[in-house]
C-alpha positions, 0 to 999 in steps of 0.5 A: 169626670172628664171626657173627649169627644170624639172629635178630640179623639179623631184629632189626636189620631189625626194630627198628634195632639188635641187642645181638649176644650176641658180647662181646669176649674178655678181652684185648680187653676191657682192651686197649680199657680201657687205652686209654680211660684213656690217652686220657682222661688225655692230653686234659685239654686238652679237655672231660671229656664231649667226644666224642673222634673218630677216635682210630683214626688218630693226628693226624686231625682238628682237635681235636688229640686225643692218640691211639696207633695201638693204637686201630685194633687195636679199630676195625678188629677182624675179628670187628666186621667180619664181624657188620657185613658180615651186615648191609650186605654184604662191602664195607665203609669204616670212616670213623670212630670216637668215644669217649664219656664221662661223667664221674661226676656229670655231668648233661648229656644226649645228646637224642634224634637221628639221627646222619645229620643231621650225616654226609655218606653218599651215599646215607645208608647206615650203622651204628654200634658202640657198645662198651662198655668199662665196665658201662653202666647206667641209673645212669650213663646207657646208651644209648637207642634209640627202637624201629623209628625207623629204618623211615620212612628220614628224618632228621626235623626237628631244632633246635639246643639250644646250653644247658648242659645238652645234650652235643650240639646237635642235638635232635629235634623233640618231634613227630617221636618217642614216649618209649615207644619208648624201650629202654634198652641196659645192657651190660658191658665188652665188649658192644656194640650195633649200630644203623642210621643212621636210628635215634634215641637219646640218652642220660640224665645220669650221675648216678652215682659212675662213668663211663660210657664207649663207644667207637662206631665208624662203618661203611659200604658201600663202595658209598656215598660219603663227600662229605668237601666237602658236610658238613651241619653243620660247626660241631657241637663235635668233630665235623670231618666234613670230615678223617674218614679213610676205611679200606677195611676189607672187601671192595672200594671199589665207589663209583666213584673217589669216595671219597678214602681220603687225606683225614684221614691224617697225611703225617708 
């Protein structure tokens, strides 16, 4: 099993993300870039650069995503697992997973945000892993983090930008970051960076001749509360918080009965 070393784990604390020096084995790798293109061709109903959510679980959702169970083989990926246990403890709830992608040439950024102002954690309590499953570059537009943003444990103040040239709407006030802060993570196919939920980061355009692709995926402590009827922001596009399903991946549900592990998963 995977495992960080004590310097990853000092660097998260330190800076809010870490770029473990793990990197999914080779069939892994193209199992994942497999499934990437299926998924992507088998959406033309949606938006290029749409973020597709919880294509781990076939049918979840509202956005009529055309999925394959294969999906869960990456989500609930035992090495993944266990470098996300070193960081928030042997309990844990995989409730969700989303893939990113940028189309060649296209412009549109991800403004600087913390991904907590939309989710619904009690307490908000999270970490992200974002997969690459192409090389991202500053080219095609890598991921951005804002260094040791995570450490006042606030949201911050954001407003809604709903222009043409922003993927999501969310966007932090100007006031409430530094731009020098800023690193940008270029990783290859298989690398991964993990990240705090109160870590800020965005993303560049893609103005390159390829796309940039990144299957992210959203783990809890089982300790937390995931409150399926007070989401924050329910109109945010693809997001549907509400039908997130809920997978206990480690450990036990140690939330007290409140979690509801049925919400999300299709019947039929």
């Amino acid at each position: 099993m995977a495992k960080l070393n004590p310097q990853e784990i000092e660097a998260f604390a330190r800076d809010g993300f870490v770029k473990p020096s793990y990197r999914l084995p080779p069939a892994d790798r193209e199992l994942l870039h497999a499934l990437t293109d299926r998924l992507i061709a088998a959406n033309g109903h949606m938006e290029p650069d749409e973020p597709k959510a919880s294509p781990h679980v076939p049918g979840s959702g509202t956005q009529g995503l055309n999925s394959e169970p294969d999906w869960l083989r990456i989500a609930t990926h035992p090495d993944i697992v266990e470098m996300v246990a070193d960081l928030v403890g042997p309990d844990i709830v995989l409730w969700g997973s989303t893939l990113f992608h940028k189309p060649p040439g296209m412009g549109r950024i991800v403004p600087w945000h913390r991904d907590g102002r939309y989710w619904p954690i009690k307490p908000l309590t999270t970490t992200s892993v974002w997969i690459a499953v192409e090389e991202t570059t500053l080219e095609n537009g890598c991921l951005r983090i804002l260094q040791g943003s995570h450490n006042a444990r606030e949201i911050g103040r954001h407003y809604r930008d709903h222009g043409d040239g922003v993927t999501i709407p969310e966007t932090l006030e100007p006031s409430e970051y530094d731009e020098a802060d800023a690193v940008d993570v270029t990783l290859q196919a298989g690398e991964m960076v993990i990240f705090d939920v109160y870590s800020a980061h965005g993303s560049l355009g893609n103005f390159s001749d390829t796309r940039r692709v990144g299957y992210a995926l959203r783990f809890m402590p089982a300790t937390s509360h995931y409150d399926h009827h007070d989401v924050p922001i329910a109109d945010s596009r693809g997001s549907a918080h509400h039908t997130r399903p809920l997978l206990l991946v480690h450990g036990e549900d140690r939330s007290g009965g409140r979690n509801d592990f049925t919400i999300g998963h299709p019947t039929a």
